[in-house]
Steps between C-alpha positions, in 0.01 A plus 500: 500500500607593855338496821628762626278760609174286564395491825356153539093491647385280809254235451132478588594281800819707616264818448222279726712395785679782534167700550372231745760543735574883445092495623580257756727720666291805521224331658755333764705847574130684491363235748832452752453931508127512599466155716861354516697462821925385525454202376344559179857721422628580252118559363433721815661737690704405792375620827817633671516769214147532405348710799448878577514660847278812545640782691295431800552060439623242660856349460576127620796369507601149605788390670631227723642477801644228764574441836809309530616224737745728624112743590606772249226612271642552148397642141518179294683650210294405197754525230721317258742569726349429820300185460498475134140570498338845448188659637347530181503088504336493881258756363387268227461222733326704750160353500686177580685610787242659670272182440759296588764622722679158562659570152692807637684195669706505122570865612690319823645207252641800260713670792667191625600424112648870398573620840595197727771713684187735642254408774243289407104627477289361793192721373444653168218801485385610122384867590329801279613842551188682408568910447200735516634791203282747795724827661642261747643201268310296760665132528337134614630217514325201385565118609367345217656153563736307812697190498666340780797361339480073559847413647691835392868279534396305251178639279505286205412213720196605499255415233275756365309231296297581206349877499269543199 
């Protein structure tokens, strides 16, 4: 007699395990959406995409800029072709910078490696844009972090030591 045709049944245990994790996941996607931040993705939403703006909200948007050696003050282009890092990256790391500003010393480290033909950064500002959605699109500035680069002709001498 042939087999053809039968469609062959899962165990007990392949039926078991496969319900244990199927329930696993719902209660990790259903937590990560009502308490979960970035880093419990992919079992929460991500932040940069997860957000609404009411008509009469607040925008932020964060940016760098530097002041050259040269006493320019320049956009530092956050990009995979600028620095090879994006905003979305500083944005995540935020909390960190703003805590810790000596890290934006890397910032400093990052222009001298994919740019060394450009002036070097003696001062690096992290800074929120914050629009009002009001009649006026009313714009502030925010400095929410400021790092006097440590020996801007050479930055990777410096050590930024262990940051938690």
């Amino acid at each position: 007699m042939s087999d053809r045709g039968v469609v062959p049944r899962l165990s007990g245990a392949s039926l078991s395990w496969r319900a244990a994790l199927t329930i696993a996941l719902l209660i990790a996607v259903t937590l990560g959406t009502a308490r979960g931040n970035d880093e419990w993705w992919p079992f929460a939403p991500m932040s940069q995409y997860a957000f609404l703006v009411k008509n009469d909200g607040v925008i932020n948007s964060i940016y760098m800029e530097a002041l050259t050696v040269d006493g320019d003050l320049v956009r530092v282009p956050l990009s995979p072709t600028g620095l090879g890092l994006e905003r979305a990256e500083v944005e995540g790391q935020l909390p960190r910078f703003i805590k810790t500003p000596r890290l934006l010393q890397a910032i400093a480290v990052l222009r001298v490696r994919v740019q060394p033909d450009q002036p070097r950064y003696a001062e690096i500002f992290l800074r929120n844009r914050q629009t009002v959605l009001d009649a006026d699109r009313t714009e502030k500035i925010i400095d929410l972090a400021h790092w006097r680069v440590v020996d801007p002709d050479d930055p990777e001498a410096f050590d930024i030591g262990d940051v938690p």
